[in-house]
C-alpha beads as a LAMMPS data file, in Angstrom:
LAMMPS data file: protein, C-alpha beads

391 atoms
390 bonds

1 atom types
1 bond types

-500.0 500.0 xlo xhi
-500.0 500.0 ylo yhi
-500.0 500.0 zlo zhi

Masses

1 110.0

Atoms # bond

1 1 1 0.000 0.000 0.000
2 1 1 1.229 3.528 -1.290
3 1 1 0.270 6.253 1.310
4 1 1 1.188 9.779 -0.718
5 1 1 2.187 12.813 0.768
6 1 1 -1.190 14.456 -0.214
7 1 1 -2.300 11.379 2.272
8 1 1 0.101 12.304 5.233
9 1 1 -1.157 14.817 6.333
10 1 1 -4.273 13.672 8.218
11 1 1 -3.963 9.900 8.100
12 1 1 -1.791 9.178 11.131
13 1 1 -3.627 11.985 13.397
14 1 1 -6.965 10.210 12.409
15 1 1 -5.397 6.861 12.763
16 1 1 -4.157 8.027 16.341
17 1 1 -7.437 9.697 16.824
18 1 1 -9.128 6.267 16.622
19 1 1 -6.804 4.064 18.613
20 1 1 -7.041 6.853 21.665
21 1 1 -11.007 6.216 21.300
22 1 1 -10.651 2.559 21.144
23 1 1 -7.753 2.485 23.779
24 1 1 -10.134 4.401 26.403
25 1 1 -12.839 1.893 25.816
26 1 1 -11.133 -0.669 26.401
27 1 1 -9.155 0.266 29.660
28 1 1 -11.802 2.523 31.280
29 1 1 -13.307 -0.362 32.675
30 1 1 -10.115 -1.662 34.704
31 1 1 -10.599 1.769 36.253
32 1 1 -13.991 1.201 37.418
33 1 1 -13.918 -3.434 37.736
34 1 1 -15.160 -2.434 41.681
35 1 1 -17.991 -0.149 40.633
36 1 1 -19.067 -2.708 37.977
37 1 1 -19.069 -5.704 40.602
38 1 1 -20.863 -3.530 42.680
39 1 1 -23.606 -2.157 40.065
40 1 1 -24.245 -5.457 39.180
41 1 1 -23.709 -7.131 42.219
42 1 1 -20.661 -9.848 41.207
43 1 1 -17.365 -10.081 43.102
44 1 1 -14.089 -8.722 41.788
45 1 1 -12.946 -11.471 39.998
46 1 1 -16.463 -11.962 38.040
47 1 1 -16.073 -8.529 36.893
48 1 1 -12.856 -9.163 35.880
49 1 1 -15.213 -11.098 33.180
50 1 1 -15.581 -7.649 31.296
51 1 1 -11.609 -7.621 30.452
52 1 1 -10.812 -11.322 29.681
53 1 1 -14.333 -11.631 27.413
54 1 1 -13.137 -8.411 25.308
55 1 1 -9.236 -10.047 24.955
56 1 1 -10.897 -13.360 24.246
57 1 1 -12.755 -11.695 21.240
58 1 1 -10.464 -9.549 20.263
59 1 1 -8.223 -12.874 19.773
60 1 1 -10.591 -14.710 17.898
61 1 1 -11.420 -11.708 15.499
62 1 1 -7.938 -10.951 15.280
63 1 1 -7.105 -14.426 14.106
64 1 1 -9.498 -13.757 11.133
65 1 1 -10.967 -10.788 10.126
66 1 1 -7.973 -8.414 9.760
67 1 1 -6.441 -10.848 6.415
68 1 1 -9.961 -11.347 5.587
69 1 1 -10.689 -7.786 5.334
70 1 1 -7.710 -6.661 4.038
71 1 1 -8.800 -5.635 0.875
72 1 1 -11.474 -3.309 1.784
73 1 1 -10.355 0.722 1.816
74 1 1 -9.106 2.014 5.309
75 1 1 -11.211 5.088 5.809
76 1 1 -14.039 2.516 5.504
77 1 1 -12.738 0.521 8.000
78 1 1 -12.194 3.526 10.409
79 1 1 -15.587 4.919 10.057
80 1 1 -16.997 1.402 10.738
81 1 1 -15.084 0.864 13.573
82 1 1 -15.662 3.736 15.185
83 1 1 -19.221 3.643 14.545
84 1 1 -19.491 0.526 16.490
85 1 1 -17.846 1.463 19.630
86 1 1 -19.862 4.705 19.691
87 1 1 -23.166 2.496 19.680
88 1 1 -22.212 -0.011 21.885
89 1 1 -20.897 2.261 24.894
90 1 1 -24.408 4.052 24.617
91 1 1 -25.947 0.351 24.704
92 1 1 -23.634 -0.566 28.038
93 1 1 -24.498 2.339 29.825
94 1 1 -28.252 1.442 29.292
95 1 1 -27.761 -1.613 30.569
96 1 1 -28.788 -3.497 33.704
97 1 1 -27.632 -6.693 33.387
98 1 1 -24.725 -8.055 33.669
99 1 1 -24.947 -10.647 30.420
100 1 1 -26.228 -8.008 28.423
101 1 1 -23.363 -5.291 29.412
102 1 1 -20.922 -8.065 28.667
103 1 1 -22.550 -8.226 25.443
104 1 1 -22.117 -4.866 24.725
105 1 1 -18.720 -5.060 25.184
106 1 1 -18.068 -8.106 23.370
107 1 1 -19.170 -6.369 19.891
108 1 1 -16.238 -3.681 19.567
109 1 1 -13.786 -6.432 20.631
110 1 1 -14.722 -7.963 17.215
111 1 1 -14.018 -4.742 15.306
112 1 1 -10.951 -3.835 17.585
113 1 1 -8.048 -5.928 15.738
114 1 1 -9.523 -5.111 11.874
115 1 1 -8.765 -1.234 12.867
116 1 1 -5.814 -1.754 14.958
117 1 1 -4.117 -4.111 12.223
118 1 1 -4.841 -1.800 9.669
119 1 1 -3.919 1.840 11.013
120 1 1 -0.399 -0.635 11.624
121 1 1 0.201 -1.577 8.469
122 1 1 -1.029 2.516 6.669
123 1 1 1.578 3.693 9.241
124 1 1 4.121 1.550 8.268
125 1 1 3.821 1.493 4.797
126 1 1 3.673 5.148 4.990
127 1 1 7.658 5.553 5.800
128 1 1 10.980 3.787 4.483
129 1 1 10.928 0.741 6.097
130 1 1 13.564 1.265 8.463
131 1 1 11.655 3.986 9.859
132 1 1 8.251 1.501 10.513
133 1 1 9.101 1.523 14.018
134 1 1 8.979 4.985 14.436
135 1 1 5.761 5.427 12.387
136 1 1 4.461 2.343 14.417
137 1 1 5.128 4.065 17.985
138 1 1 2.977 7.129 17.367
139 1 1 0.085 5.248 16.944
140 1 1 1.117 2.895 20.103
141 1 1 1.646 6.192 21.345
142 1 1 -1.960 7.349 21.162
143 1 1 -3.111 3.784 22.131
144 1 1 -0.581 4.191 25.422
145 1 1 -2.127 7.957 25.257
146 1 1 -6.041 6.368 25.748
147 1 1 -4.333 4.148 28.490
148 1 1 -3.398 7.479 30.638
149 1 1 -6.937 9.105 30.041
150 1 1 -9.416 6.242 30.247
151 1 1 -8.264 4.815 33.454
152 1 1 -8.459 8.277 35.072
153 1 1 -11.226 9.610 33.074
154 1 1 -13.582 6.908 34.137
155 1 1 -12.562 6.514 37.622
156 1 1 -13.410 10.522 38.178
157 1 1 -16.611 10.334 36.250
158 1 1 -17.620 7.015 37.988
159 1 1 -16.825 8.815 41.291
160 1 1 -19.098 11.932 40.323
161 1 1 -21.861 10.336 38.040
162 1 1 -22.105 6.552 37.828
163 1 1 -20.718 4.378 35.763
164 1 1 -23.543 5.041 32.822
165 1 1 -21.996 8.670 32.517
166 1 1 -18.327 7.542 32.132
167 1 1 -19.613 5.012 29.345
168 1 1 -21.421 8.298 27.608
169 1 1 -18.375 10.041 27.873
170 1 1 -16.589 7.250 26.165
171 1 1 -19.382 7.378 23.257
172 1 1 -18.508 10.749 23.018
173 1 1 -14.823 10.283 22.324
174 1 1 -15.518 7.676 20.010
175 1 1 -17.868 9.752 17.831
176 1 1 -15.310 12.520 17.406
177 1 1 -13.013 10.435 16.427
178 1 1 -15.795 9.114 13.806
179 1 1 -16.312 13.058 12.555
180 1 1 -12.284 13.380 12.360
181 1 1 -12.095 10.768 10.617
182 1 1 -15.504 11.597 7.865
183 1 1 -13.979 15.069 7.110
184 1 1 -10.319 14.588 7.090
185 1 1 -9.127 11.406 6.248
186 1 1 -9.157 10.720 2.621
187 1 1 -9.860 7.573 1.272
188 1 1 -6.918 4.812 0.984
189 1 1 -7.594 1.683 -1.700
190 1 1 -5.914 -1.251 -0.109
191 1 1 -3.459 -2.572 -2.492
192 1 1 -4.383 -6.316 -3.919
193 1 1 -3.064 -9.019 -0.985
194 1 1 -2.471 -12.186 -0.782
195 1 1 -4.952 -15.017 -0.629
196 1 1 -5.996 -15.353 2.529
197 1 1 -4.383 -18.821 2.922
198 1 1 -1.287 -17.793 1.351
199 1 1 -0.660 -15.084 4.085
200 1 1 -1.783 -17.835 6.897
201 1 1 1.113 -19.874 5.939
202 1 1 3.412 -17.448 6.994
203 1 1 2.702 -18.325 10.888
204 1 1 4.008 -21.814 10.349
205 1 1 7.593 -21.300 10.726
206 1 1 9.713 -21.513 14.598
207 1 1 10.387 -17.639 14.060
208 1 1 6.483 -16.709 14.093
209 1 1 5.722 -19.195 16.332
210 1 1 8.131 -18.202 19.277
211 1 1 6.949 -15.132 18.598
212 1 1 3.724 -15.721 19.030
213 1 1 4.064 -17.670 22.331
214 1 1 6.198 -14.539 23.361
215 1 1 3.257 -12.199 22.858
216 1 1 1.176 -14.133 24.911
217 1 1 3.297 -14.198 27.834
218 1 1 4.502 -10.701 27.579
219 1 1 0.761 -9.282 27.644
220 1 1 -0.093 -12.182 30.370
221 1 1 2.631 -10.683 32.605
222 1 1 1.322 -7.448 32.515
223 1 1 -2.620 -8.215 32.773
224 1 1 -2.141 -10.416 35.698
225 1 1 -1.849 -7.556 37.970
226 1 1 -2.832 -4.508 35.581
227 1 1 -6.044 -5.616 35.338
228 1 1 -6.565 -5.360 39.397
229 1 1 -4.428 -2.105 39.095
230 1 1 -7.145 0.125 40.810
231 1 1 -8.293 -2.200 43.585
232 1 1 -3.551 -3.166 44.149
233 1 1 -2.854 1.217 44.291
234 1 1 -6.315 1.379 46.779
235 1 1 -5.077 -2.027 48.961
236 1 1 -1.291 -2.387 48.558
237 1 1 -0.027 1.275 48.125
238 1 1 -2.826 2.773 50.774
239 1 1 -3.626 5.360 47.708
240 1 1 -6.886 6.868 48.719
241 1 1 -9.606 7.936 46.493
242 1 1 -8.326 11.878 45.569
243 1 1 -5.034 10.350 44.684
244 1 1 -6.133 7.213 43.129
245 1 1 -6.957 9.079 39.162
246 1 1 -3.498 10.822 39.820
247 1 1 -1.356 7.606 40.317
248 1 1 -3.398 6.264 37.283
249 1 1 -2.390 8.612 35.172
250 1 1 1.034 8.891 35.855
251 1 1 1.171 5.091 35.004
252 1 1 -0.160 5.684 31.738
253 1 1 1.843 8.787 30.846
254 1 1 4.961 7.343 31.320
255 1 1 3.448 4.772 29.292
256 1 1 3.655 6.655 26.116
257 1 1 7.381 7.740 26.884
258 1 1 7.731 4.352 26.628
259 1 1 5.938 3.946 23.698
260 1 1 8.409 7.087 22.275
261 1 1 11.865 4.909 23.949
262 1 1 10.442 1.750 21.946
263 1 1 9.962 3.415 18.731
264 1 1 13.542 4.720 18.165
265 1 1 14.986 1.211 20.298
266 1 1 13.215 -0.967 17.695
267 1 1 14.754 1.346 14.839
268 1 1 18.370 1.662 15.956
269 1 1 18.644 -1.169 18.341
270 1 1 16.148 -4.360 17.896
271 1 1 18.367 -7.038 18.965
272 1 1 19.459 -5.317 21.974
273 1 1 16.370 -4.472 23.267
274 1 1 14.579 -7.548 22.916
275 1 1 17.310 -9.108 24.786
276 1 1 17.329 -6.651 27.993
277 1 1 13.642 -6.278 28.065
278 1 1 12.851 -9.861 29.489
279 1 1 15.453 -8.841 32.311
280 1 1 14.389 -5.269 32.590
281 1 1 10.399 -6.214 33.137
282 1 1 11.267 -9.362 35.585
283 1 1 13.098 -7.105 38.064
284 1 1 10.665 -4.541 37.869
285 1 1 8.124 -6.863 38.828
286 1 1 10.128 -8.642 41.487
287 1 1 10.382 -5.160 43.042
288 1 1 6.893 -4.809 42.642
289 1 1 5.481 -7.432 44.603
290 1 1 8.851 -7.658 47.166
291 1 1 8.590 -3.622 48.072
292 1 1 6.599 -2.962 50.558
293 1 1 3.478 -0.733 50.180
294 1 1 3.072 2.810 50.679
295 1 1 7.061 2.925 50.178
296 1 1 7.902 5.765 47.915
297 1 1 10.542 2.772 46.232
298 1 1 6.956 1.492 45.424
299 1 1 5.537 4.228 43.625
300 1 1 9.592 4.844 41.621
301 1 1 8.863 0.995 40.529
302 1 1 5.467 1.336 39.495
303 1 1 6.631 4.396 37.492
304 1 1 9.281 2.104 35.783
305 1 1 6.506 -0.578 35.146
306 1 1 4.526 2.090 33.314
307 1 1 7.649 2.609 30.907
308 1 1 8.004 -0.571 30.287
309 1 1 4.607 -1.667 29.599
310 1 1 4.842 1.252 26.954
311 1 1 7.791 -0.545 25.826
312 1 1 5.784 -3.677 25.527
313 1 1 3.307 -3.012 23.462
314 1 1 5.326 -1.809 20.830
315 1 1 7.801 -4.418 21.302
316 1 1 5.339 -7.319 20.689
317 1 1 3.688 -5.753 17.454
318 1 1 7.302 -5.491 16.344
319 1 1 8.404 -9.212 16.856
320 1 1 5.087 -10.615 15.173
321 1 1 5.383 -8.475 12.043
322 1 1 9.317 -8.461 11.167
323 1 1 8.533 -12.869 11.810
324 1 1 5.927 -12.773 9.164
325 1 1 7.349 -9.829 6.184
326 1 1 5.479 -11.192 3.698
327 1 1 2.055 -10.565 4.826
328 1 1 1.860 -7.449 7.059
329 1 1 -1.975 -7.081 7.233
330 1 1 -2.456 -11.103 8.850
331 1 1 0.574 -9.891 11.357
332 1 1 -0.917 -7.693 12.436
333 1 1 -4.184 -9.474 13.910
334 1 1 -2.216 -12.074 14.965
335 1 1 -0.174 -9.796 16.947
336 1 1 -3.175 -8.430 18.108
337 1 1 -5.091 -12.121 18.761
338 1 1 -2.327 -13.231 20.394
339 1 1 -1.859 -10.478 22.670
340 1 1 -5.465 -10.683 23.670
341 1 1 -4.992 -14.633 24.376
342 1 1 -2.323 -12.985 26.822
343 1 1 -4.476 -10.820 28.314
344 1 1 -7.290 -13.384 28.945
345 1 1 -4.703 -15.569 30.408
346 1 1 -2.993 -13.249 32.640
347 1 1 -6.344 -11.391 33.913
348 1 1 -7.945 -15.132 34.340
349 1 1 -4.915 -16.379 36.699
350 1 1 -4.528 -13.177 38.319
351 1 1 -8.182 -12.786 39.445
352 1 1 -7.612 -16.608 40.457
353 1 1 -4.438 -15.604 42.366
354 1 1 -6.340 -12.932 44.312
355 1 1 -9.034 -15.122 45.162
356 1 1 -7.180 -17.384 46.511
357 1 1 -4.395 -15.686 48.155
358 1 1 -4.578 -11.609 47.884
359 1 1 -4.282 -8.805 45.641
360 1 1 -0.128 -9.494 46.036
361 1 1 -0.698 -12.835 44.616
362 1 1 -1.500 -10.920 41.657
363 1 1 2.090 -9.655 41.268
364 1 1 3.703 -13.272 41.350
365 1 1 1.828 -14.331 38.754
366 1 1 2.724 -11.102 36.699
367 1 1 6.636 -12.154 37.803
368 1 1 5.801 -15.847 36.228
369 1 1 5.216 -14.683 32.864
370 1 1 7.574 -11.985 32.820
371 1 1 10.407 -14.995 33.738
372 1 1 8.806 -17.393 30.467
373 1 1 9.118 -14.505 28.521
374 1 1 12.837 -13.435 29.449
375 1 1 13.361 -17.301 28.317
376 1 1 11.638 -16.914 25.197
377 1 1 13.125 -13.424 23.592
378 1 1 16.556 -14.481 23.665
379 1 1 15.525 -17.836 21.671
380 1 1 13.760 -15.593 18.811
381 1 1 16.176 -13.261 18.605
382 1 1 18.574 -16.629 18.028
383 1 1 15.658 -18.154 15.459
384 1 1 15.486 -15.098 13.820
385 1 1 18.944 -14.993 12.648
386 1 1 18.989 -17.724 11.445
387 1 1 16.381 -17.341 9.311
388 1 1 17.578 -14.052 8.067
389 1 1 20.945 -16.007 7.079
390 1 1 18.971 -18.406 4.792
391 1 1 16.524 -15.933 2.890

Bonds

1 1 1 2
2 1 2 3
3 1 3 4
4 1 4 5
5 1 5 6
6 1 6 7
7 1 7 8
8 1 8 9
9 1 9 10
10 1 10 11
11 1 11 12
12 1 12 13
13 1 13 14
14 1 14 15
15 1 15 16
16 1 16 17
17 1 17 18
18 1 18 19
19 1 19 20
20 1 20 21
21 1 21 22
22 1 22 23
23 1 23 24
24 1 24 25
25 1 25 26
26 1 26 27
27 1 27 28
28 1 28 29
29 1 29 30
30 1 30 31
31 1 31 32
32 1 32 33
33 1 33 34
34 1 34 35
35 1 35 36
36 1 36 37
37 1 37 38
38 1 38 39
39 1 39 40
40 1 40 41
41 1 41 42
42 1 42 43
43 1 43 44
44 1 44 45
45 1 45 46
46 1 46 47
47 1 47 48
48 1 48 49
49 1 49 50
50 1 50 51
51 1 51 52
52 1 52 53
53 1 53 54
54 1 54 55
55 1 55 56
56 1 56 57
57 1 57 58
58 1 58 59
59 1 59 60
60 1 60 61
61 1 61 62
62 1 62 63
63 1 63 64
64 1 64 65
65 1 65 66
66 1 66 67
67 1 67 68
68 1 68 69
69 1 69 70
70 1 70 71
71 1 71 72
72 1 72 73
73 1 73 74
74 1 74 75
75 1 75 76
76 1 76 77
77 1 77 78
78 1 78 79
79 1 79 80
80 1 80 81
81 1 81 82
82 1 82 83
83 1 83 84
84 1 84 85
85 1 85 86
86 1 86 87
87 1 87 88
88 1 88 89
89 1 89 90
90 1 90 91
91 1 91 92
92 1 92 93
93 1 93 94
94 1 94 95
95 1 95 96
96 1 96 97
97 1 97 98
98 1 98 99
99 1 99 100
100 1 100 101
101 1 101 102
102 1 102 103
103 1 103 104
104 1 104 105
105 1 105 106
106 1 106 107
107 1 107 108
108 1 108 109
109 1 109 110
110 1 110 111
111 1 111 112
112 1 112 113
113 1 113 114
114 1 114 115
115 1 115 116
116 1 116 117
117 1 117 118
118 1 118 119
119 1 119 120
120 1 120 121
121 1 121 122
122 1 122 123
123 1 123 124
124 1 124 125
125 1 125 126
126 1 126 127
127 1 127 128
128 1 128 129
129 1 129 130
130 1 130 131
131 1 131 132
132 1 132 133
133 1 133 134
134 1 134 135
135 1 135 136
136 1 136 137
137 1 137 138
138 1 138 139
139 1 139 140
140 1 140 141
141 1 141 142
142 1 142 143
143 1 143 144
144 1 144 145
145 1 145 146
146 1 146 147
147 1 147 148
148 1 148 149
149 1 149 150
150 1 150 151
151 1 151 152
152 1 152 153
153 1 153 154
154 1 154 155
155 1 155 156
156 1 156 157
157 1 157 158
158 1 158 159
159 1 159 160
160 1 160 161
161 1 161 162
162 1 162 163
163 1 163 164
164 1 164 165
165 1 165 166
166 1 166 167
167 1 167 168
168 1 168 169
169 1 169 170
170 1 170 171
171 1 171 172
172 1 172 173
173 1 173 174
174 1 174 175
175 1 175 176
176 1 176 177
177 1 177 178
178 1 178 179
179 1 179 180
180 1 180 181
181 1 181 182
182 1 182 183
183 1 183 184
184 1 184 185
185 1 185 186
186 1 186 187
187 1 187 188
188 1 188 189
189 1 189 190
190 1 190 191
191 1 191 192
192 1 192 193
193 1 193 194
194 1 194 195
195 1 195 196
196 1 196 197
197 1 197 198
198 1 198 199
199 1 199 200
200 1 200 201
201 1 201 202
202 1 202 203
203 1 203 204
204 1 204 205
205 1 205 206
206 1 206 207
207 1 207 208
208 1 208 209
209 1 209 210
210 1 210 211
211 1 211 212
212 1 212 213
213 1 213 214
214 1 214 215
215 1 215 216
216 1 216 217
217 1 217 218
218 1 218 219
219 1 219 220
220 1 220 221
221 1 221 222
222 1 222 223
223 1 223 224
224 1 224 225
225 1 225 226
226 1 226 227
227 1 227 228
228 1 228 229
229 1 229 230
230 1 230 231
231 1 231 232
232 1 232 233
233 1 233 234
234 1 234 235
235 1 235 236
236 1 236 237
237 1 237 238
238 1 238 239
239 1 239 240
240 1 240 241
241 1 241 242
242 1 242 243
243 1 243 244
244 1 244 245
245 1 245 246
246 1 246 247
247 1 247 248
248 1 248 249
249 1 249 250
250 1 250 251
251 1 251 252
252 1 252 253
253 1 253 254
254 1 254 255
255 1 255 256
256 1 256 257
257 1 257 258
258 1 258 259
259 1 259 260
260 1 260 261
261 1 261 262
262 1 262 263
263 1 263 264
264 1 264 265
265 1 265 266
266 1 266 267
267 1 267 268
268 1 268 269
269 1 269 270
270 1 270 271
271 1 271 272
272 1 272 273
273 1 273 274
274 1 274 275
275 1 275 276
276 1 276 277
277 1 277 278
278 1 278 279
279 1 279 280
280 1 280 281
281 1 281 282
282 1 282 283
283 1 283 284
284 1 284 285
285 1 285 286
286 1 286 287
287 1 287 288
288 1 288 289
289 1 289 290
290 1 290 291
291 1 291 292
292 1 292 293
293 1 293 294
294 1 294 295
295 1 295 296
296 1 296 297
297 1 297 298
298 1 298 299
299 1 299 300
300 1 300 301
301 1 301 302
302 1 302 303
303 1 303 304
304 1 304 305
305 1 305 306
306 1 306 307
307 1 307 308
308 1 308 309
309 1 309 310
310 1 310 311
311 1 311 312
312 1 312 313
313 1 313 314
314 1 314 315
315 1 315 316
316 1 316 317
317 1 317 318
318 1 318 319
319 1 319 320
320 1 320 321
321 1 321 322
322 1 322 323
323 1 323 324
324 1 324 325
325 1 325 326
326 1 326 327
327 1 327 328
328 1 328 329
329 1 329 330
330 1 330 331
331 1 331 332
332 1 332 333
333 1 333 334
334 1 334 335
335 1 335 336
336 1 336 337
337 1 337 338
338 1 338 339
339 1 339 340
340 1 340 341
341 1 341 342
342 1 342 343
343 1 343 344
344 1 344 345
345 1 345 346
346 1 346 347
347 1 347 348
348 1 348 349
349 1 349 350
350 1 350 351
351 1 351 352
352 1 352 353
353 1 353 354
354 1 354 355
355 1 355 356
356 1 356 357
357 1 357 358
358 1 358 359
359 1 359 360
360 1 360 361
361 1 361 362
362 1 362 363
363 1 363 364
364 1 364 365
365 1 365 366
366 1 366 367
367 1 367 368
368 1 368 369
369 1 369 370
370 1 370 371
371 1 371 372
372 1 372 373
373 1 373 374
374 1 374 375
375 1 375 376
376 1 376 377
377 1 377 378
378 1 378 379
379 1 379 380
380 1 380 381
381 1 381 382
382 1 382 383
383 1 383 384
384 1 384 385
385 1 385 386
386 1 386 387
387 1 387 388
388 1 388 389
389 1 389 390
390 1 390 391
């Protein structure tokens, strides 16, 4: 796909337009998992439900529709997607039952990845490809960016109007975005692709496959104790209510510097920064969970986290693509489905940790994953030379 300067002027803002919208529907509701169990009277770990069912769709459409769709013109796509979530955050904050709230989240999982995966692969095309990284990062930037204002945005509006309010408000972002995106983006023709089985062979090699396996424990690491990040800052750190949207958005913000850091890493530096990260995110998270609370040590670690998780997110999409060149556009989702498989798992064992230990129990299991995952980078870095050598 050919993006032309005439294009580049308005296609990443839009693009980053959408994924903030998207990224604040998504999160807001780990801001606000005790208000929902309360609302509709389940326990933590059943609302906990409302992030693993969105990741479990999300991986399932991911695995799919993105190659299937990848012939249809992005603006399209956009406009559809954005459409969706601005319907279906109106339809949860009618709702008042939990099965039919769950439904309304469920439906903009499905169109999550066929956005996401394309405004990728416009963004990369739309640069040399040395610079795809870079290009990449701002739009993991704004999808960091939605991280820092829907956790905050929806605990303050939850605190001062409900939780049916904060879903409005999140409507509301969404249909700007949708307007943004009607008046300034121009239209962009996908360029003919692959058969869709053609580009599904490209997972079957050890390369994509470790990578793969790495996405799902890098995004399981971080979900098993992300997803309970509200309810570990209220009963770990002794954060009170005033402070709580503060310390929220801190953790995002520092988010998108790492989103920035991974961006020009990934550029200069891949190798090397797929090899420290494993170590990097394990001591992090040892320090996490070994610190004690209400330490200001704690809230310097939780700040380094925040970079890192950044750092993640960019990281991941990065491994997945450069493991399967040859079809971008099926990458993509399956960077995206895979990731959401890790954020299923990691939310599912971490609300089963808590349950049956406490909310610290949460940040062992986060330390688990991050140590399968400092196992596994090294070994695709290793896989992926190799295969470089024989192409």
């Amino acid at each position: 796909m050919t993006v032309t300067l005439a294009h580049r002027r308005f296609v990443v803002p839009c693009l980053m337009a959408c994924t903030f919208a998207i990224l604040c529907s998504e999160t807001a509701i780990i801001g606000i998992l005790p208000d929902v169990a309360k609302l509709f009277q389940v326990n933590l770990a059943q609302a906990g439900i409302m992030v693993s069912a969105w990741s479990i769709a999300v991986g399932l459409s991911g695995a799919f529709l993105p190659a299937a769709l990848s012939g249809f013109d992005r603006k399209t796509i956009a406009l559809a997607s954005m459409a969706v979530f601005t319907v279906c955050n109106i339809w949860y904050a009618v709702s008042t039952v939990f099965a039919t709230a769950l439904i309304a989240r469920i439906i903009p999982a499905i169109a999550q990845p066929v956005f996401l995966s394309s405004a990728f692969t416009v963004a990369a095309a739309s640069v040399e490809p040395k610079q795809a990284p870079k290009a990449v990062s701002k739009v993991m930037m704004a999808l960091s960016a939605g991280t820092v204002v829907g956790l905050p945005l929806s605990r303050m509006i939850a605190d001062r109007m409900g939780v049916a309010a904060e879903m409005i408000a999140l409507s509301a972002i969404s249909l700007l975005a949708f307007i943004m995106v009607w008046m300034l983006m121009p239209a962009i023709p996908a360029e003919r692709q692959s058969g869709y089985f053609a580009q599904v062979k490209t997972v079957f090699t050890s390369v994509a496959g470790i990578s793969l396996l790495a996405t799902v424990a890098l995004q399981a690491s971080a979900f098993s104790l992300y997803a309970y990040i509200t309810e570990y800052f209220s009963a770990v750190m002794g954060i009170g209510d005033v402070a709580l949207p503060v310390m929220l958005f801190v953790f995002g913000a520092v988010g998108v510097l790492g989103s920035w850091i991974a961006g020009r890493m990934l550029s200069t530096e891949p190798q090397f920064t797929q090899l420290v990260y494993g170590m990097l995110l394990l001591a992090v998270l040892l320090a996490v969970l070994l610190i004690p609370g209400r330490a200001i040590a704690q809230v310097a670690v939780v700040i380094l986290w925040g970079i890192l998780f950044g750092v993640g997110n960019s990281l991941q999409q990065y491994i997945v693509t450069t493991s399967m060149p040859t079809a971008p556009e099926f990458a993509n989702g399956m960077s995206i489905a895979f990731g959401n498989v890790g954020i299923a798992v990691g939310t599912a064992v971490g609300g089963a940790a808590i349950t049956m230990y406490s909310i610290r129990a949460a940040a062992g299991a986060a330390c688990l994953f991050a140590a399968i995952l400092l196992a596994l980078l090294p070994l695709r870095v290793r896989l992926n030379n190799q295969a470089g050598r024989k192409r």
